[in-house]
KOLZANU-610573 format. One record per atom (N, C-alpha, C): x, y, z. Coordinates in steps of 0.1 Angstrom, whole numbers, plus 5000, padded with zeros to 4 digits. Layout:
% KOLZANU-610573
{X: X; Y: Y; Z: Z}
...
% end
This chain:
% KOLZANU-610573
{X: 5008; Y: 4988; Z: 5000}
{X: 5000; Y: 5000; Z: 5000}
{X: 5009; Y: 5012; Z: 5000}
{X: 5006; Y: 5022; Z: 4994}
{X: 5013; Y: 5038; Z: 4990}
{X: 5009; Y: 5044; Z: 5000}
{X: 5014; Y: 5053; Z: 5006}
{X: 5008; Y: 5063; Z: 5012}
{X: 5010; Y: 5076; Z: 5008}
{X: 5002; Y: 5083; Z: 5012}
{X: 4997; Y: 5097; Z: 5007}
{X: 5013; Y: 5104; Z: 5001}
{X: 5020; Y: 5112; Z: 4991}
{X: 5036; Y: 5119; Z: 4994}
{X: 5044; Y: 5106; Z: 4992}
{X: 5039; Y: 5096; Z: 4989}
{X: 5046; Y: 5090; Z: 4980}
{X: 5052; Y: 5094; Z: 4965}
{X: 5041; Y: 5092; Z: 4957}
{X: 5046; Y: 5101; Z: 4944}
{X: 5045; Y: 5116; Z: 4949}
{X: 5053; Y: 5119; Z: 4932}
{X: 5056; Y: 5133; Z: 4934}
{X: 5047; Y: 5144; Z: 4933}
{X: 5035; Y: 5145; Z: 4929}
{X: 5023; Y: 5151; Z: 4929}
{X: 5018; Y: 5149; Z: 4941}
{X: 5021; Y: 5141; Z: 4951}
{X: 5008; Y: 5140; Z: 4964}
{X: 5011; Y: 5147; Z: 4969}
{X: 5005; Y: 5155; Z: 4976}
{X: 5007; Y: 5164; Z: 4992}
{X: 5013; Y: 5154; Z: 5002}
{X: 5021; Y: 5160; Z: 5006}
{X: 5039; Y: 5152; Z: 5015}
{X: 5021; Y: 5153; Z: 5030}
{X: 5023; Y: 5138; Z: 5040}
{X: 5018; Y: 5136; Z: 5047}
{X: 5025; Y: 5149; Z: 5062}
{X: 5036; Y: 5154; Z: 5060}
{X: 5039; Y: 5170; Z: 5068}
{X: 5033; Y: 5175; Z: 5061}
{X: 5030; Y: 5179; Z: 5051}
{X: 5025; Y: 5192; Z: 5044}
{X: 5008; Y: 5194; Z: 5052}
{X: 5001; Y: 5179; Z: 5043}
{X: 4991; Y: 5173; Z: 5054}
{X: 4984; Y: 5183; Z: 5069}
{X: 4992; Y: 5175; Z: 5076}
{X: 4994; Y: 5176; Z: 5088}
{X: 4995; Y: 5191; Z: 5094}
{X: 5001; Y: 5197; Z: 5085}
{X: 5005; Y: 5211; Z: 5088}
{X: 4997; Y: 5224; Z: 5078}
{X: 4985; Y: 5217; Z: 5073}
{X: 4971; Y: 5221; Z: 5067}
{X: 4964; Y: 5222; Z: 5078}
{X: 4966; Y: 5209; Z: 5088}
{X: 4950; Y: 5211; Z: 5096}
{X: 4952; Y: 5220; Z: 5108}
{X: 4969; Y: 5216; Z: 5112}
{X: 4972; Y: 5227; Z: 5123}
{X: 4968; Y: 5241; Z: 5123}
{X: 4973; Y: 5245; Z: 5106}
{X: 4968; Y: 5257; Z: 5108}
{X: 4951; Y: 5262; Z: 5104}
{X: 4947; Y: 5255; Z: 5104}
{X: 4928; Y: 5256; Z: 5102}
{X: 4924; Y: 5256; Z: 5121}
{X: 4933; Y: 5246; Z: 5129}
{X: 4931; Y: 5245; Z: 5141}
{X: 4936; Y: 5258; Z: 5152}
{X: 4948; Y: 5263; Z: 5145}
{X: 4951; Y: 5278; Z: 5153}
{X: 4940; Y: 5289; Z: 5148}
{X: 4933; Y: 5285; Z: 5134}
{X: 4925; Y: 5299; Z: 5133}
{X: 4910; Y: 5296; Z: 5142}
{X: 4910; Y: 5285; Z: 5145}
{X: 4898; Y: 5279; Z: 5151}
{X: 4901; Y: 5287; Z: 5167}
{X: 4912; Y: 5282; Z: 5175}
{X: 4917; Y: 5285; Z: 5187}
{X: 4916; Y: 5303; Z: 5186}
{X: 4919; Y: 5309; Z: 5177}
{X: 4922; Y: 5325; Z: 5176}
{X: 4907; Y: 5332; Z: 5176}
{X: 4891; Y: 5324; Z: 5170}
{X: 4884; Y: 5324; Z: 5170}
{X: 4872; Y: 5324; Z: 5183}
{X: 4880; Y: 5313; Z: 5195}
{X: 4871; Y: 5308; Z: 5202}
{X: 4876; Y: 5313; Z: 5217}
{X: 4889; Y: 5313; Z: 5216}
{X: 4893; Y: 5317; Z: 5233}
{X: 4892; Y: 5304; Z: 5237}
{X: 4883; Y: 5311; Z: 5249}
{X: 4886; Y: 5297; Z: 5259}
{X: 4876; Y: 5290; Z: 5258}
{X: 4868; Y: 5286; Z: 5249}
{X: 4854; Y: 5281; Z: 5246}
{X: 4860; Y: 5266; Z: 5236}
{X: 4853; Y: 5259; Z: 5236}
{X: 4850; Y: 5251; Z: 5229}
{X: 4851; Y: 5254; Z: 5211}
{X: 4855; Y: 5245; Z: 5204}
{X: 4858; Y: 5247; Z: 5187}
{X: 4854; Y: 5231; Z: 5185}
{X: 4852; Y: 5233; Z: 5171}
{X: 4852; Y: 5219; Z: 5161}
{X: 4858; Y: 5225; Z: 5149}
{X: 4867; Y: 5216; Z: 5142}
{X: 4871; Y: 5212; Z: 5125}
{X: 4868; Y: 5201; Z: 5122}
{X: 4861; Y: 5201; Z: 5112}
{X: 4857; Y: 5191; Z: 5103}
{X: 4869; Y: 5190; Z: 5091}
{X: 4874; Y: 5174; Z: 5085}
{X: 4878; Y: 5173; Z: 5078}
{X: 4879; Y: 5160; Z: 5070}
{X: 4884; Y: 5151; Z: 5062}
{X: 4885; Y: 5141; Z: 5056}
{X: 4900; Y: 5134; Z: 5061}
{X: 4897; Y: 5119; Z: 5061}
{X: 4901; Y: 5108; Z: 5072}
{X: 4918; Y: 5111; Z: 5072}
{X: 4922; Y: 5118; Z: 5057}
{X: 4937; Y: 5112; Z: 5056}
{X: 4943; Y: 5123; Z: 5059}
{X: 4936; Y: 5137; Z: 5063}
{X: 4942; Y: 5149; Z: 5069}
{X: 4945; Y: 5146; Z: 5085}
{X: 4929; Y: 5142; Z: 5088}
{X: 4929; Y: 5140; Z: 5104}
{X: 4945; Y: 5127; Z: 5109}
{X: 4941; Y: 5120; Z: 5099}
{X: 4956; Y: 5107; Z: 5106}
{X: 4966; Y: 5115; Z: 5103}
{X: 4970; Y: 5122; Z: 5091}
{X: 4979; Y: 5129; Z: 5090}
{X: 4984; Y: 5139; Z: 5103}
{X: 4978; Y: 5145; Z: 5107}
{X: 4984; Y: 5152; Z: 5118}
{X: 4980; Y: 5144; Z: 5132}
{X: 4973; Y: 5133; Z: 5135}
{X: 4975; Y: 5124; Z: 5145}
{X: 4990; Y: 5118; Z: 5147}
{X: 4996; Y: 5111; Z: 5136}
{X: 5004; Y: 5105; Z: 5137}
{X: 5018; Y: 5116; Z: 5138}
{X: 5013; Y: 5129; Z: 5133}
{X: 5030; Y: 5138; Z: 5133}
{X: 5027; Y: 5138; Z: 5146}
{X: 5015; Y: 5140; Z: 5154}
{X: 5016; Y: 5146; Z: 5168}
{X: 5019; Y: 5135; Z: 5177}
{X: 5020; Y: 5120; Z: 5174}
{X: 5025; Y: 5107; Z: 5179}
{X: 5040; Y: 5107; Z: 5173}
{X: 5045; Y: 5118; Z: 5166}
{X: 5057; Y: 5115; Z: 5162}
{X: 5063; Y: 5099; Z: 5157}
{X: 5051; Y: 5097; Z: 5144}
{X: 5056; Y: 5084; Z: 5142}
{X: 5061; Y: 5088; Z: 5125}
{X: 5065; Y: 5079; Z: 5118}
{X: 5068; Y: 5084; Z: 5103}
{X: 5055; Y: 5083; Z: 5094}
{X: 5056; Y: 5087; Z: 5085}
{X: 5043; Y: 5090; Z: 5073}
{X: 5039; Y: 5079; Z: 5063}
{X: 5047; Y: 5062; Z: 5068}
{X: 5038; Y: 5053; Z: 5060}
{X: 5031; Y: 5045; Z: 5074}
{X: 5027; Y: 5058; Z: 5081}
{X: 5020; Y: 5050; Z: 5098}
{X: 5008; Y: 5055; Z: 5091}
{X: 5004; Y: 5064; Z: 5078}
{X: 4993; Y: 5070; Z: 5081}
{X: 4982; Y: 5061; Z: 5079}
{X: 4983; Y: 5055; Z: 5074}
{X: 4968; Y: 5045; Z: 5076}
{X: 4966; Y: 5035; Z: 5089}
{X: 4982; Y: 5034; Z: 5103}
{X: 4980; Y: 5028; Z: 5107}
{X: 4971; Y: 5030; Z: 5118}
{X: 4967; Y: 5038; Z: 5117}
{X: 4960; Y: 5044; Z: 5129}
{X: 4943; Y: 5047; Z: 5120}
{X: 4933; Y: 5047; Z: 5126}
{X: 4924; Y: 5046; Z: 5110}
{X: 4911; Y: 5053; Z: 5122}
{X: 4907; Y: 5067; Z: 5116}
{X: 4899; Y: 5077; Z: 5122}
{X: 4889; Y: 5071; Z: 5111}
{X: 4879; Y: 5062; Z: 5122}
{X: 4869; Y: 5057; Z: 5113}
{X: 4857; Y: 5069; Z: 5105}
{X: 4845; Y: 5065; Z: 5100}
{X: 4838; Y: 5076; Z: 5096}
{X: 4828; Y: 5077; Z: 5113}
{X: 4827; Y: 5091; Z: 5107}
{X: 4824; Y: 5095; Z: 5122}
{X: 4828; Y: 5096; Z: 5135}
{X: 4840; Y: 5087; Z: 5137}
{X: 4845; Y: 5091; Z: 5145}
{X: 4853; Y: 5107; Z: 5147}
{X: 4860; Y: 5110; Z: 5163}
{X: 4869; Y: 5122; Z: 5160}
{X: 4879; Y: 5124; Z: 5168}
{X: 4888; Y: 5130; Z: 5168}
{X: 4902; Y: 5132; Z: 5173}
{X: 4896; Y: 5148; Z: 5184}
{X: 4895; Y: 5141; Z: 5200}
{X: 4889; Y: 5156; Z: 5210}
{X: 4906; Y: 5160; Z: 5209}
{X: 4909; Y: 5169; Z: 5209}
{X: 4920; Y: 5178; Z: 5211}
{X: 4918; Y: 5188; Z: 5224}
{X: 4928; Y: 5187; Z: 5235}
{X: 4927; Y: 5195; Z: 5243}
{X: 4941; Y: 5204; Z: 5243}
{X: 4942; Y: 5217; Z: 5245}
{X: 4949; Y: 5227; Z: 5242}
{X: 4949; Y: 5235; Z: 5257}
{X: 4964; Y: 5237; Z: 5261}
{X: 4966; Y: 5247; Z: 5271}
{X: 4977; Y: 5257; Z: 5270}
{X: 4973; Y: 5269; Z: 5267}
{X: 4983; Y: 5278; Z: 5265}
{X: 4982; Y: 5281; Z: 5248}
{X: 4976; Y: 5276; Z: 5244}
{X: 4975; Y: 5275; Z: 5226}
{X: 4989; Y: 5264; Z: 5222}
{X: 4990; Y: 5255; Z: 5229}
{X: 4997; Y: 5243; Z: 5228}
{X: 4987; Y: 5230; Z: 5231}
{X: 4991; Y: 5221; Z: 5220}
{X: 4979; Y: 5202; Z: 5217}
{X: 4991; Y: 5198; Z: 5231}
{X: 4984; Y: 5196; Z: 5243}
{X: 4986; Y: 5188; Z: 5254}
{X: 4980; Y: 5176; Z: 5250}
{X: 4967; Y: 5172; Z: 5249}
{X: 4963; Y: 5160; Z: 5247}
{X: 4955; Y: 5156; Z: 5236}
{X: 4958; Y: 5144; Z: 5227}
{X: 4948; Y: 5135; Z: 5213}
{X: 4939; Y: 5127; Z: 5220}
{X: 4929; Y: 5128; Z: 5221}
{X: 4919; Y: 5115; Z: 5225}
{X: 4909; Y: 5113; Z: 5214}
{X: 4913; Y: 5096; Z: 5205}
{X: 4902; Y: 5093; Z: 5194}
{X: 4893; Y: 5088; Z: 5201}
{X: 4880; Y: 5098; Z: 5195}
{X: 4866; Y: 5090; Z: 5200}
{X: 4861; Y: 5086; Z: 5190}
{X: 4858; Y: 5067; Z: 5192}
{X: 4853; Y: 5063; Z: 5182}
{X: 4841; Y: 5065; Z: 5176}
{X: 4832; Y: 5065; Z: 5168}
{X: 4817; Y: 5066; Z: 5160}
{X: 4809; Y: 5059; Z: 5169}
{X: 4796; Y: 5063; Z: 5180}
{X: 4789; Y: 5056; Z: 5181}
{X: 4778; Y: 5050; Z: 5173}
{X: 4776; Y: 5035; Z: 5176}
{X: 4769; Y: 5028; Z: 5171}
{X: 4750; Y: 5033; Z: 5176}
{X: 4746; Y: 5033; Z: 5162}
{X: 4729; Y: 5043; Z: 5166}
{X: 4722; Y: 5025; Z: 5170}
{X: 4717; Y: 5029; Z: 5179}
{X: 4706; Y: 5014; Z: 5182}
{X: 4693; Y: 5014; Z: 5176}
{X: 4690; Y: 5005; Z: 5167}
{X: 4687; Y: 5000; Z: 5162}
{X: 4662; Y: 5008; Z: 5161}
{X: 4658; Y: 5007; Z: 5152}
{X: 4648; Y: 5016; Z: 5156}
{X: 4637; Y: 5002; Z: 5166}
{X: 4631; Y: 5010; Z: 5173}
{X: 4621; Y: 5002; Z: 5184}
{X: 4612; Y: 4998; Z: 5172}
{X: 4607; Y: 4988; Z: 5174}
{X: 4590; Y: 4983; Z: 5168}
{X: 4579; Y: 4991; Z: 5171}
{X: 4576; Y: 4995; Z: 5163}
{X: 4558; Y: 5000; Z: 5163}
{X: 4547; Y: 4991; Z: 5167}
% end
């Protein structure tokens, strides 16, 4: 399997990674000390999971932000202190009529 910045046309998985940071500082610049959300697609989000695990860039699929799931980011000082992936909950099922 290839990963993303393999060939020479793909967006390098730092490049990645360093797209969502900065969507996430304008987010923080935005909110203060309040609560934010970024929305994005699976191979941005692992992308900057794995720089912030400091692992290399063919880890990016090893880690796999399912759909719906999301990465809570906690921030102190305008510094990522903590990643916590929350997985997609499962919707139960509809009742009988």
């Amino acid at each position: 399997m290839a990963y993303p910045g393999l060939l020479r046309r793909d967006e390098k998985v730092g490049a990645m990674a360093a797209r969502v940071e900065r969507s996430l500082q304008r987010v923080l610049e935005s909110v203060g000390d309040e609560t934010g959300i970024c929305v994005s697609h699976g191979d941005p989000i692992q992308a900057f999971w794995i720089t912030y695990l400091h692992r290399r860039p063919w880890a990016l699929h090893h880690l796999q932000c399912a759909k719906g799931g999301l990465l809570a980011l906690d921030y102190e000082n305008r510094k990522l202190a903590k990643v916590t992936y929350v997985p997609p909950q499962v919707a139960a099922p509809p009742a009988p009529v």
